[in-house]
C-alpha positions in Angstrom: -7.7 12.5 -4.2 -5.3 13.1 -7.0 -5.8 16.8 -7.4 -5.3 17.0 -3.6 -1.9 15.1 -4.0 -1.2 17.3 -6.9 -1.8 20.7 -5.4 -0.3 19.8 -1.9 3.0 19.0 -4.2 3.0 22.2 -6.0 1.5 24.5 -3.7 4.7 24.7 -1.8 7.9 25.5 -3.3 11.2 23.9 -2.4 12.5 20.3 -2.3 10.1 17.2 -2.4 11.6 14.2 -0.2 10.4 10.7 -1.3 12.5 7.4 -0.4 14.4 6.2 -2.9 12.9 4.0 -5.5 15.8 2.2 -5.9 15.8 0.6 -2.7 13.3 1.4 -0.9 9.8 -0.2 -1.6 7.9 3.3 -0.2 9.8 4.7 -2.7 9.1 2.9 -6.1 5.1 3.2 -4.9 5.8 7.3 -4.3 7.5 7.1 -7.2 4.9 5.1 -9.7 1.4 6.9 -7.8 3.4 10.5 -9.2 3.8 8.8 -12.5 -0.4 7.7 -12.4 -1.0 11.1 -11.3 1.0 12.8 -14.7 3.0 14.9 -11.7 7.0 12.6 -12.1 8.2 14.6 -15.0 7.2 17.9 -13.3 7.8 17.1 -9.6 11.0 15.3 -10.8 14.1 18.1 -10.6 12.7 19.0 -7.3 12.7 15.7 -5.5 15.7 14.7 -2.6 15.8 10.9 -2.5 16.2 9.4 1.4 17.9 6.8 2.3 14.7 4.9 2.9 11.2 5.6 4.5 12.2 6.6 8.2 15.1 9.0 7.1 12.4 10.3 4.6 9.6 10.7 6.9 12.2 12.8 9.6 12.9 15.1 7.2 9.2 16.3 6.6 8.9 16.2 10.3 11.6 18.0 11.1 10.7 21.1 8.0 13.8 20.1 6.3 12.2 19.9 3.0 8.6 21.2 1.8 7.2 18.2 1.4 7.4 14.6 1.0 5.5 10.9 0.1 6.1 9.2 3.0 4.4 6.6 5.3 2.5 7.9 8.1 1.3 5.7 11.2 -2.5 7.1 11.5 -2.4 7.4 15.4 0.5 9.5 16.0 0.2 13.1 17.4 2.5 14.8 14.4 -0.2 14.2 11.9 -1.7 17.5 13.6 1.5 19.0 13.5 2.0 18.9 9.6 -0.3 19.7 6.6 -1.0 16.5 4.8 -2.8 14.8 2.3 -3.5 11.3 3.1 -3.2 8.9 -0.1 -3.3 5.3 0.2 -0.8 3.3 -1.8 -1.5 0.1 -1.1 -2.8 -0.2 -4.8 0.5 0.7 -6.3 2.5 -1.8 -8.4 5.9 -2.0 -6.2 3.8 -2.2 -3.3 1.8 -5.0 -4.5 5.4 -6.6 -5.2 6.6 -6.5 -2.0 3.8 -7.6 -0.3 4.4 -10.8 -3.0 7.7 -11.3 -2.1 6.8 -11.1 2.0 4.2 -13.9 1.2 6.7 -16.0 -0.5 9.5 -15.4 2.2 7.0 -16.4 4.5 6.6 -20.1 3.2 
């Protein structure tokens, strides 16, 4: 899965859109899976930082960038629409976080 990720990313030239890490949790995990994967440093002067995940996930949509790590719902029609690699990053450390922090705002 990470050479899919990694050739997806550099197979197409132009700006990279990924939420940013700052404040966005989608972010951070975008931002630490391309720092597992060895491709931050690289992929880094091309990426555009959204507002947060929605704004993000438009902008791939919509072809204003070349690609992007956004979230994806699985049963929505424009998944046949774009060229995609699907990557799960539910394993990553900020999302791990924030799934923490829900639990304890939960209590």
């Amino acid at each position: 899965m990470a050479a899919d990720v990694r050739e997806a990313l550099a197979a197409r030239p132009g700006r990279i859109v990924i939420p940013d890490p700052r404040v966005a949790p989608m972010g951070a995990a975008a931002r630490d899976a391309l720092a597992r994967l060895g491709a931050w440093p690289r992929l880094r002067p091309r990426l555009v930082h959204a507002r947060n995940a929605l704004q993000a996930r438009l902008m791939v949509e919509h072809g204003l960038v070349a690609g992007g790590l956004v979230p994806v719902g699985c049963d929505g029609p424009h998944l046949a629409e774009v060229r995609y690699a699907l990557v799960k990053l539910s394993d990553a450390p900020a999302v791990a976080a924030l799934g923490a922090r829900l639990a304890e705002d939960a209590r």
